[in-house]
Each structure stands twice: as C-alpha cells, then as structure tokens.
N, C-alpha and C positions, 0 to 999 in steps of 0.2 A: 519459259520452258513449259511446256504442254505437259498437262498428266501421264498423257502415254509416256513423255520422253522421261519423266520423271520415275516411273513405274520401269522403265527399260534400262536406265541408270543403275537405280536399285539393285535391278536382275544382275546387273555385271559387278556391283561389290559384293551381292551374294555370290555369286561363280568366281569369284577372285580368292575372298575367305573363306568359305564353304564346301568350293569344289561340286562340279554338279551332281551328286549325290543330296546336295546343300541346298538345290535352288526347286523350293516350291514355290505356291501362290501365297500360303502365310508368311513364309519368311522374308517375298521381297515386299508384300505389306507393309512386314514390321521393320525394314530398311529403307522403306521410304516413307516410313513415320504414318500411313494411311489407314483407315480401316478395314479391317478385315474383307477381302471380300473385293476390294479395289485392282487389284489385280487381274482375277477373274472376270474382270466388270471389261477389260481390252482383250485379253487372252483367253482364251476358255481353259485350254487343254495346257500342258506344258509343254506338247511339240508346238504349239502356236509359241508361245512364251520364247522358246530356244531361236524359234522366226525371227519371232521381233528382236531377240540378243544380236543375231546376225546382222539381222538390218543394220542396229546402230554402231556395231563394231566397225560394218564396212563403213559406214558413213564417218563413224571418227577417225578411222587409218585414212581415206580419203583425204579427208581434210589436212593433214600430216602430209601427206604425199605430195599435195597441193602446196605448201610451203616447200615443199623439197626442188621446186622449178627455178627458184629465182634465179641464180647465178651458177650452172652447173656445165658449162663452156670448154670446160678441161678435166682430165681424169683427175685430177687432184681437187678440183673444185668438187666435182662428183663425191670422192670418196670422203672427204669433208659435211658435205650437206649428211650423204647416208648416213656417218658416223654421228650426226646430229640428230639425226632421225632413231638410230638405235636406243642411243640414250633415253633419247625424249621417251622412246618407250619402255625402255626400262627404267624408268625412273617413274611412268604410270603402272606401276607394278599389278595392282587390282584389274585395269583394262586388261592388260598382257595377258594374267592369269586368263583372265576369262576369254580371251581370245584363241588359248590353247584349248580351253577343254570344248570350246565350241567345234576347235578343228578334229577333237577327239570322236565328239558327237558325230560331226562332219562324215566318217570314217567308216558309220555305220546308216547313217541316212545320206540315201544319196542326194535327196533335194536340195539339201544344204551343202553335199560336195557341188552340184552343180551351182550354188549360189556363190561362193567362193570360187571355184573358176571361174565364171564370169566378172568376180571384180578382180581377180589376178589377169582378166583378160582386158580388163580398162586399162590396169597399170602397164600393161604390155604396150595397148596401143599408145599410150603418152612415151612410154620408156624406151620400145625400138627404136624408134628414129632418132632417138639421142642417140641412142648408142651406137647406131652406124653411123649417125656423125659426129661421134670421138674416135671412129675407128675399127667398131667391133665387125667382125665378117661372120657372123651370125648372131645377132643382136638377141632374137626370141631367146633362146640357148645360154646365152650369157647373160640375160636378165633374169633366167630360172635360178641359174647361177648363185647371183648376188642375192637373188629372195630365198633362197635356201643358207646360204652364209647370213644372213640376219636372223632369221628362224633360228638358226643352231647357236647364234650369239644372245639372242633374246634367251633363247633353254637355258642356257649354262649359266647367262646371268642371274636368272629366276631361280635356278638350284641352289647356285654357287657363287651366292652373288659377291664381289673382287671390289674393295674400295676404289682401285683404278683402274676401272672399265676404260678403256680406248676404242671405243668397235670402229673410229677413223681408222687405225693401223692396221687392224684386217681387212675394212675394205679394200683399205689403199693396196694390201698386199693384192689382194683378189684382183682386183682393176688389173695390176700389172700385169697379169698374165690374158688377160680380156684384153687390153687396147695396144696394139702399138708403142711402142718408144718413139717420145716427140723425136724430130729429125729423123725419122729411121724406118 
C-alpha cells in the first residue's frame, strides 16, 4: 500500500467516525498513525483531500461491483449477487459512512457530483446490457432503479441497523417488477 493510499484510507475511518465535520489534515495524520503534517504533504487543502476520498471510494465500490459479474444469468441470480453486495457493504460500515457524507459534500460541489456520475455512468455501461438481457425494456431507468433501492437499504441499515438484514429479498422484490416472468 502506497502512502497516499494509506493517508486516503485513514480519511475514510475519519469520515466514517467523525462525520466530515471530523475530517481534517491532523486527524487523518493521527488515523494513520503518521506525522503531523503527512497528509498535507499529498493533499494541500481539504477539498483536495475530499478528491482523493472520492477517488478511492470509487475505486473500492468498483472493485465490489467487479465481483458482482460472475454468475448473474437470471434475475434471481442477479438479485442474490446485489444482495451480496449490500451486505458486504453494510457490514464495511466505516466505508459506507464515508461514502454518504462524500455524496452529502457531492450536493454542494459540483466537481465531485460530476465525479460520481461518471462512475455511476461506468456501472451503467456494464449494467444496461445485462439488464436488457434479462429483459428490462428500459435498462438505464431500471438500473437507477435498483442504485437507488441499495442507497435507501444501505441508509436504513446505517441508521437502523436490523440483525437480519436480507437486502436479497428487496432486491429480489424490485427485480420482479423490472424483468419479465420467466415463461411469460
């Protein structure tokens, strides 16, 4: 792991436990055990810092999403992987968190909305063509869909977090009304 990544790590258990009110250049210093001043040494400012959080948030949801391809052939398969995908992220609770309050940031800089649509527009182009070949007759539309039914299952888990999280069962529910009835 490279310094930066190390320092950009840091940033996201500070934005996790902290909340970005939480995340300066001393604190994610002292979360990645460095000295003083190391932070500042890749990042100058902390809209640079909130950059580089982005970066590596997309870069780890990526990678997540990239495990999400293997075997997704059927809407049941699909809503199996997603449901695996929900978890996995609720269960990195600290990422999560920090992934909200970036999209909070996001909200009011636009450079970072447009950074995130564009990797919501990576996942589209992997994700449309599946989903019109399970069936969907407007795939874009039903992919926003199902990223907004994970968003609002990641919130509630984060709030409200439920020993038996299922996010399968909602996807699954969701799928049903997006794809087709086999035979039909």
């Amino acid at each position: 792991m490279t310094r930066r990544e190390q320092v950009l790590d840091a940033a996201i258990r500070v934005l996790g436990t902290a909340g970005p009110r939480g995340l300066t250049h001393r604190a994610v210093d002292a979360a990645a055990g460095l000295p003083q001043g190391s932070t500042s040494n890749h990042f100058r400012t902390r809209d640079a810092l909130v950059d580089g959080v982005v970066g590596r948030l997309l870069e780890l949801e990526a990678r997540l999403w990239g495990r999400l391809a293997d075997d997704v052939s059927t809407p049941e398969a699909l809503a199996v992987a997603v449901g695996r995908l929900v978890d996995e992220l609720a269960r990195e609770r600290l990422i999560t968190l920090a992934r909200h309050a970036v999209f909070v940031e996001a909200s009011v800089r636009p450079e970072l909305r447009a950074r995130i649509a564009e990797a919501h527009g990576r996942i589209a182009e992997w994700a449309a063509p599946l989903f019109a070949a399970l069936g969907s007759d407007d795939p874009v539309r039903d992919l926003r869909l199902l990223l907004a039914v994970i968003d609002g299952l990641l919130t509630n888990q984060l709030a409200n977090p439920q020993p038996d999280f299922a996010p399968a069962d909602a996807v699954r529910t969701v799928l049903r009304g997006v794809f087709p009835p086999p035979n039909g």
